[in-house]
Every structure is written in structure tokens, then in C-alpha cells.
The first five atom37 places (N, CA, C, CB, O) and aatype in JSON, in Angstrom:
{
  "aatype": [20, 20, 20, 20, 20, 20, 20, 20, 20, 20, 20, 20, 20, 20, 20, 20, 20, 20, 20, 20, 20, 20, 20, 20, 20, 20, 20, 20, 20, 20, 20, 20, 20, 20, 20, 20, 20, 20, 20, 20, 20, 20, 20, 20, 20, 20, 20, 20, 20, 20, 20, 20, 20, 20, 20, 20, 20, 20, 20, 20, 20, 20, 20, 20, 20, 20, 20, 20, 20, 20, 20, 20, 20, 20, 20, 20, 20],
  "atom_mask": [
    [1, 1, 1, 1, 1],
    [1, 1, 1, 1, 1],
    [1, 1, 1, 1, 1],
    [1, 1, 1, 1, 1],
    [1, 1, 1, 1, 1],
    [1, 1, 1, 1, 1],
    [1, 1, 1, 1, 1],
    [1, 1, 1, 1, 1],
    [1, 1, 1, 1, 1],
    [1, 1, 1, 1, 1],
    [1, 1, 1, 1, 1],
    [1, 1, 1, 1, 1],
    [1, 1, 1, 1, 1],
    [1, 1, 1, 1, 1],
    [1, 1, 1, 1, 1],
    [1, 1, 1, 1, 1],
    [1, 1, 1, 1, 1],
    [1, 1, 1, 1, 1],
    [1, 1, 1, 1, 1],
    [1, 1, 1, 1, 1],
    [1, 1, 1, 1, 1],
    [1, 1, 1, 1, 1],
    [1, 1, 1, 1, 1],
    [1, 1, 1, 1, 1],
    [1, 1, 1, 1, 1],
    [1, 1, 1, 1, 1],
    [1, 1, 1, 1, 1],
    [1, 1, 1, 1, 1],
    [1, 1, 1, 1, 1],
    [1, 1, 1, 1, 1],
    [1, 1, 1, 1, 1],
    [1, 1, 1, 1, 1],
    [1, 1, 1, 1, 1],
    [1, 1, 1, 1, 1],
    [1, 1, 1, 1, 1],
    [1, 1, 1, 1, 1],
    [1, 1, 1, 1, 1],
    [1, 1, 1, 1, 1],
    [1, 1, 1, 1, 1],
    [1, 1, 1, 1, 1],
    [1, 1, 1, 1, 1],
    [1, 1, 1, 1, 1],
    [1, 1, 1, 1, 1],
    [1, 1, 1, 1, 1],
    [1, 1, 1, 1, 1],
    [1, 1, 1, 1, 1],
    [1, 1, 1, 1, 1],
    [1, 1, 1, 1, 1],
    [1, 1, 1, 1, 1],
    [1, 1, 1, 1, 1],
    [1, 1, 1, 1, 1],
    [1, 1, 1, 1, 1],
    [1, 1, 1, 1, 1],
    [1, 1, 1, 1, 1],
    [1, 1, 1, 1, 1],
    [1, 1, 1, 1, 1],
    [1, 1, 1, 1, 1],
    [1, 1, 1, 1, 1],
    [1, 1, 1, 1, 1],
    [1, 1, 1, 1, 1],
    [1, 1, 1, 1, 1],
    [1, 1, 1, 1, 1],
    [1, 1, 1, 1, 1],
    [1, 1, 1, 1, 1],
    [1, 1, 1, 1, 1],
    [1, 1, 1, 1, 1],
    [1, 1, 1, 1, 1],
    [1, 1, 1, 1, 1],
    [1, 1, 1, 1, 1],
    [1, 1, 1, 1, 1],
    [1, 1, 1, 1, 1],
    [1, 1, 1, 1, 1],
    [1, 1, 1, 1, 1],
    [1, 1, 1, 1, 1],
    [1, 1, 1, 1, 1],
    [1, 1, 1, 1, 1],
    [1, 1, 1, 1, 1]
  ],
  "atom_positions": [
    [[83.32, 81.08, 79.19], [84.45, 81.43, 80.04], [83.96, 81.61, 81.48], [85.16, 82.72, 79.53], [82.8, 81.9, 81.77]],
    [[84.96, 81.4, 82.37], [84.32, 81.3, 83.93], [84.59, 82.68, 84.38], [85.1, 80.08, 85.07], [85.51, 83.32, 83.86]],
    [[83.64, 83.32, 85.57], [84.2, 84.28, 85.33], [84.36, 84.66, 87.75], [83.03, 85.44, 83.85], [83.66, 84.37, 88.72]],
    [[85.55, 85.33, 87.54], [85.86, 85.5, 88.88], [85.62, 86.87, 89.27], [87.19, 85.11, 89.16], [84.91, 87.38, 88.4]],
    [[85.86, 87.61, 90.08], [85.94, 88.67, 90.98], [87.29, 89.45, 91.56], [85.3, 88.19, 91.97], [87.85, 89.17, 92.62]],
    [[87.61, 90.31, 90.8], [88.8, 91.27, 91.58], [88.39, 92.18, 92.09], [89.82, 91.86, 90.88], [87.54, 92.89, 91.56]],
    [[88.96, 92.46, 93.45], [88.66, 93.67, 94.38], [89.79, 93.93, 95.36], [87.33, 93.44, 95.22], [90.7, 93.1, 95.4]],
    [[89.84, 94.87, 96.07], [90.33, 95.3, 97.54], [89.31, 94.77, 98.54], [90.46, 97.01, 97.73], [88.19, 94.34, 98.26]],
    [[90.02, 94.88, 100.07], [89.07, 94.54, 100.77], [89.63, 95.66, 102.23], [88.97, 92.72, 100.88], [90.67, 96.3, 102.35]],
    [[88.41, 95.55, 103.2], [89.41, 95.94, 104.38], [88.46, 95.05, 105.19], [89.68, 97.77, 104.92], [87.51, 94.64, 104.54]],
    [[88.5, 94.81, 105.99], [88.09, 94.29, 107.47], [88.52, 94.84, 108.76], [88.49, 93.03, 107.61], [89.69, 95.03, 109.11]],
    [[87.1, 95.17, 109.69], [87.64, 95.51, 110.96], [87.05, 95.07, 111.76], [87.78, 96.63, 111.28], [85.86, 94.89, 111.52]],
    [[87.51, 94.73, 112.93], [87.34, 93.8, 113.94], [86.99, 94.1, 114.96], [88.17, 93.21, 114.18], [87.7, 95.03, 115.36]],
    [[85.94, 93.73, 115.95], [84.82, 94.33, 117.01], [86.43, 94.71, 117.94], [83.21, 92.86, 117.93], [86.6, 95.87, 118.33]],
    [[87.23, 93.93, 118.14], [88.07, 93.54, 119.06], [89.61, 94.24, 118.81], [88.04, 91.99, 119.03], [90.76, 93.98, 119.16]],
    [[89.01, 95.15, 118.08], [90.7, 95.98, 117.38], [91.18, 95.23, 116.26], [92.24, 95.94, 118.55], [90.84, 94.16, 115.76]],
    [[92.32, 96.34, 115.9], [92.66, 95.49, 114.97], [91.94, 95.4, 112.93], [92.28, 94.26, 115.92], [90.78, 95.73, 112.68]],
    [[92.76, 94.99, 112.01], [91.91, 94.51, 111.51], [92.54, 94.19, 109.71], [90.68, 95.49, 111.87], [93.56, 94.88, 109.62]],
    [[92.35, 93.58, 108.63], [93.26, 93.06, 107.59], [92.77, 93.51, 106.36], [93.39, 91.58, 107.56], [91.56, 93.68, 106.24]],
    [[93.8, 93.81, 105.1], [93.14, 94.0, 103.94], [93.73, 92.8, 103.12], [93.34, 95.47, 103.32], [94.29, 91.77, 103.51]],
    [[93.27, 93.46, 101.25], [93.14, 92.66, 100.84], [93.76, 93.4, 99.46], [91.91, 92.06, 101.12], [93.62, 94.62, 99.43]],
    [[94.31, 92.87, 98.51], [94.34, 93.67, 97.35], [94.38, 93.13, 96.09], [95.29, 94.43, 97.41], [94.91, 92.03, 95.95]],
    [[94.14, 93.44, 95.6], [93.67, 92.67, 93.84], [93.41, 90.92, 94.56], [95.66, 92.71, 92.09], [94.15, 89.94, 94.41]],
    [[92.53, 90.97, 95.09], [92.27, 89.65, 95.36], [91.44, 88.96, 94.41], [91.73, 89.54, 96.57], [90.49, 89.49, 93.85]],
    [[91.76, 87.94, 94.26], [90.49, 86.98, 93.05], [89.75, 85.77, 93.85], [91.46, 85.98, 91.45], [90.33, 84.9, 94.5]],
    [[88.6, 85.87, 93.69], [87.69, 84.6, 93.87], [86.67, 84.17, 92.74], [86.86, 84.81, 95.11], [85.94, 85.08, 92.34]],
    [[86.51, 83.03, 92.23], [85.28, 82.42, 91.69], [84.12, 82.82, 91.99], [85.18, 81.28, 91.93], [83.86, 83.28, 93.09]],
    [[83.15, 82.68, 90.91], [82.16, 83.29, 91.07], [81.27, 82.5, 89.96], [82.41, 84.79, 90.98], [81.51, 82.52, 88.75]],
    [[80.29, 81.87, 90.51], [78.89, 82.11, 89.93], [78.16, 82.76, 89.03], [78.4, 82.39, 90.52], [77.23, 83.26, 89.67]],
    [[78.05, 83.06, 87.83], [77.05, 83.59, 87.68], [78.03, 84.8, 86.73], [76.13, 83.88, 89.13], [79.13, 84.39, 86.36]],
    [[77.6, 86.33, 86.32], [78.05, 86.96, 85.44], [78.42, 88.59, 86.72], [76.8, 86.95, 83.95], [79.05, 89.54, 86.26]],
    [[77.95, 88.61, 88.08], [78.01, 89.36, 89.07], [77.82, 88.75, 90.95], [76.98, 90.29, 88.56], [77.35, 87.76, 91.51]],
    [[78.3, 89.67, 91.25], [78.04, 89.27, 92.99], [78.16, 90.93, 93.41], [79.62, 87.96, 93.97], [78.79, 91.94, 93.07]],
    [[76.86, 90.41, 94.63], [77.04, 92.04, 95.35], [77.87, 92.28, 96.2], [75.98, 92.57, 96.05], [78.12, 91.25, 96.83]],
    [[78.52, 93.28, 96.61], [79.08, 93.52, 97.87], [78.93, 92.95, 99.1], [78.88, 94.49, 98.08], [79.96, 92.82, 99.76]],
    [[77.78, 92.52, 99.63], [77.16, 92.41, 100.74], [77.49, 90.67, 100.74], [75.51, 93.08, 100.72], [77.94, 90.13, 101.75]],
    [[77.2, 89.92, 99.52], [77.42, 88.37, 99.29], [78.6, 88.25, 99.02], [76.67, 87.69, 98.24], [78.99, 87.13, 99.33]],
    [[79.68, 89.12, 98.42], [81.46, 89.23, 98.79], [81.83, 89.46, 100.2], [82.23, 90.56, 98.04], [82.5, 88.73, 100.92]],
    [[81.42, 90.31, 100.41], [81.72, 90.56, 102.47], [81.19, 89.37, 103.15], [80.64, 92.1, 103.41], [81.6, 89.26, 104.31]],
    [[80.5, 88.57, 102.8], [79.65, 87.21, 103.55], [80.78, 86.41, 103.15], [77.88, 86.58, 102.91], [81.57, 85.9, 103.95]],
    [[80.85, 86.28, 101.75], [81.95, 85.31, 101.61], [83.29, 85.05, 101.72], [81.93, 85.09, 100.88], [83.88, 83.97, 101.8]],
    [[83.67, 86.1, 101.71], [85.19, 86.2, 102.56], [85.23, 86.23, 104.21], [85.94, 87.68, 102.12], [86.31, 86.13, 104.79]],
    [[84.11, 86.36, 104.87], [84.16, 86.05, 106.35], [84.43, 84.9, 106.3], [83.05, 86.26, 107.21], [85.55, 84.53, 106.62]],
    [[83.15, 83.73, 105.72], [82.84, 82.7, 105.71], [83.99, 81.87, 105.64], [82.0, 82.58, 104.91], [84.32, 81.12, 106.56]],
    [[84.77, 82.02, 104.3], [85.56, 81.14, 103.94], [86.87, 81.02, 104.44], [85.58, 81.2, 102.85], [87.69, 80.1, 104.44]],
    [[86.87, 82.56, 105.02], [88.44, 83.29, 106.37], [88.05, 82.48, 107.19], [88.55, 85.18, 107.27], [89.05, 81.98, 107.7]],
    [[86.57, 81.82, 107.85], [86.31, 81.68, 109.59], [86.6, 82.64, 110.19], [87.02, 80.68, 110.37], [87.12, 82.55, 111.3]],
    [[86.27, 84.22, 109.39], [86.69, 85.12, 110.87], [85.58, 85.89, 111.46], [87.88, 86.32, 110.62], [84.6, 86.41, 110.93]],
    [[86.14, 85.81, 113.21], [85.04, 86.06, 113.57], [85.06, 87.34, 114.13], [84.6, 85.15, 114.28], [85.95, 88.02, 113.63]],
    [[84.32, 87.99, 115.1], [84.13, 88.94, 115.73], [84.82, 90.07, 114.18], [84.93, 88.79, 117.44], [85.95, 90.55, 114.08]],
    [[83.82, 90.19, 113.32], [83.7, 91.03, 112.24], [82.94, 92.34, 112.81], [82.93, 90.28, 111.03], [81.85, 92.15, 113.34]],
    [[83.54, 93.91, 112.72], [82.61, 94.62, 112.77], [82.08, 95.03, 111.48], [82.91, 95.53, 113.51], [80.87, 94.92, 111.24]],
    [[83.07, 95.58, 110.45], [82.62, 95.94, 109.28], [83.52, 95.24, 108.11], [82.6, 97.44, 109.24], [84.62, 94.77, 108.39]],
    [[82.92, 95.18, 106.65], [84.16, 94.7, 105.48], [83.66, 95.59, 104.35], [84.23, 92.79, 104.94], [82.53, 95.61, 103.86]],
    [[84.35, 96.05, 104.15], [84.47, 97.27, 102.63], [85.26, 96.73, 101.48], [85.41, 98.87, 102.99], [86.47, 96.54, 101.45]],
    [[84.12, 96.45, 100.25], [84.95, 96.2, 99.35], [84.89, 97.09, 98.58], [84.88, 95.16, 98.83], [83.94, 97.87, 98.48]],
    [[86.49, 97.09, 97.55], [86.87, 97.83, 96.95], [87.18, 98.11, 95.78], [87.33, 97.94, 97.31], [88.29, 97.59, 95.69]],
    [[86.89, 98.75, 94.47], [87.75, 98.34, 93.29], [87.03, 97.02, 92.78], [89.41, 98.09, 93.72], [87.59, 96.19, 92.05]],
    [[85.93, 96.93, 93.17], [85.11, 95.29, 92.66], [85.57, 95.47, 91.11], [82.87, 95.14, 92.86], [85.45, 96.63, 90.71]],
    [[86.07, 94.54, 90.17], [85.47, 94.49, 88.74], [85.35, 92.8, 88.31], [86.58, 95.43, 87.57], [86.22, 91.94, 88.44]],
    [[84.57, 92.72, 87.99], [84.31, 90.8, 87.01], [85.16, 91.0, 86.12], [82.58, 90.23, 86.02], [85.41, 92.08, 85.58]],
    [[85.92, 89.44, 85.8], [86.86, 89.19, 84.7], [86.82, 87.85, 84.28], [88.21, 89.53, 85.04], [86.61, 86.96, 85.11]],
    [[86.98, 87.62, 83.17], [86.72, 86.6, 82.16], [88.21, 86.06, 82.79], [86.47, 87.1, 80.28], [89.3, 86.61, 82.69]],
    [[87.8, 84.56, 83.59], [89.25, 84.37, 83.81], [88.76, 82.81, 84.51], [90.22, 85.74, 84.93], [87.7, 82.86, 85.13]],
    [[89.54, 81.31, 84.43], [89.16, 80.11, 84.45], [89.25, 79.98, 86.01], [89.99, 79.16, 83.54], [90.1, 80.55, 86.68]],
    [[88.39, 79.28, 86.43], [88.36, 78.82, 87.74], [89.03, 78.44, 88.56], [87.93, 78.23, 87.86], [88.69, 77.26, 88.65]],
    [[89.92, 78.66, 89.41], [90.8, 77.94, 89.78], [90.3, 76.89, 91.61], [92.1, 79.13, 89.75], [91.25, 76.32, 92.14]],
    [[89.62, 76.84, 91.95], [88.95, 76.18, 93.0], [88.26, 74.82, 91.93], [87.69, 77.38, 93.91], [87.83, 74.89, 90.78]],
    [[88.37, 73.74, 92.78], [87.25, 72.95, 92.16], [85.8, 72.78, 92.83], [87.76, 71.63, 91.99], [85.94, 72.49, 94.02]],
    [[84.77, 72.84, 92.54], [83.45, 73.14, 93.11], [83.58, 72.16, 94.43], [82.08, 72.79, 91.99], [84.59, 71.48, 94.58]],
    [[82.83, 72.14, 95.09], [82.46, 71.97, 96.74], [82.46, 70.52, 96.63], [80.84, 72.68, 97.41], [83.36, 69.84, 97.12]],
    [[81.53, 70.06, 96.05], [81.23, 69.06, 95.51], [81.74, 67.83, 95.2], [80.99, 69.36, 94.86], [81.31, 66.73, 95.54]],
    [[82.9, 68.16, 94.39], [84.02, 67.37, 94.16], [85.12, 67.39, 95.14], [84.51, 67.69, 92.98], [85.72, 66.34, 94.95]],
    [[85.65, 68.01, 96.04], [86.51, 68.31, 97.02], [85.84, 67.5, 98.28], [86.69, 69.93, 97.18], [86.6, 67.34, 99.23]],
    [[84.52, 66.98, 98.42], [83.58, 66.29, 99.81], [84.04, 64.99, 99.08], [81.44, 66.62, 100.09], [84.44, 64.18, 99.92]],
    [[84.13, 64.45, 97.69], [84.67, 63.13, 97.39], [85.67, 62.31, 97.74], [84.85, 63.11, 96.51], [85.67, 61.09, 97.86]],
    [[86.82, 63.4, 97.97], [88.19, 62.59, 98.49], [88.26, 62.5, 99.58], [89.41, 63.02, 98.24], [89.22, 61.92, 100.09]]
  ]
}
């Protein structure tokens, strides 16, 4: 089974301002992800910039099917 990532999030922004997140799901790798490689990856994949801090929240892993198709296959079309 594939397994994804539910959490909260907050983000705040050098520049004011700033967005959350709630029962959000992303794919995942592997059987865990740290905080620090969730906060990387939700910048990353937002493009957002001028980040001061991101707090995640409520992290738990769940047995649940992928819904992204890998990187890989998406550079084909």
C-alpha cells in the first residue's frame, strides 16, 4: 500500500502576512518524512518565496494510494 502524509501547516512570511493548511495530504516515499523535508517540500512545490518559518502540525502517515503520478512520467508528455 502507498503510503501519504496528513498534517496542518502554517507558514510565515519574511514580508508579512502568511497561509495555513489543514488535513492536507501529500505522497510520500518511503514508510516516514521529517518535518524539516515536509517544510522543504511544501515551499518547493508552492514556489513560495520569502519563507520565514513553516510549522507542521498533527503530522500522521496513512495507508492511502497515490494520487500524483511520479515525476518521471509527467516529463514524458
Amino acid at each position: 500500500m502507498d503510503k501519504r502524509v496528513q498534517f496542518d501547516f502554517e507558514i510565515d512570511f519574511t514580508n508579512g502576512g502568511g497561509i495555513q493548511g489543514q488535513d492536507f495530504r501529500l505522497d510520500i516515499e518511503g514508510n516516514d518524512i521529517t518535518d524539516e523535508e515536509l517544510a522543504k517540500y511544501i515551499v518547493e512545490d508552492m514556489r513560495l518565496l520569502m519563507v520565514r518559518e513553516v510549522r507542521i502540525l498533527n503530522k500522521k502517515i496513512i495507508n492511502e494510494k497515490h494520487k500524483r503520478r511520479p515525476a518521471y512520467e509527467n516529463d514524458e508528455q
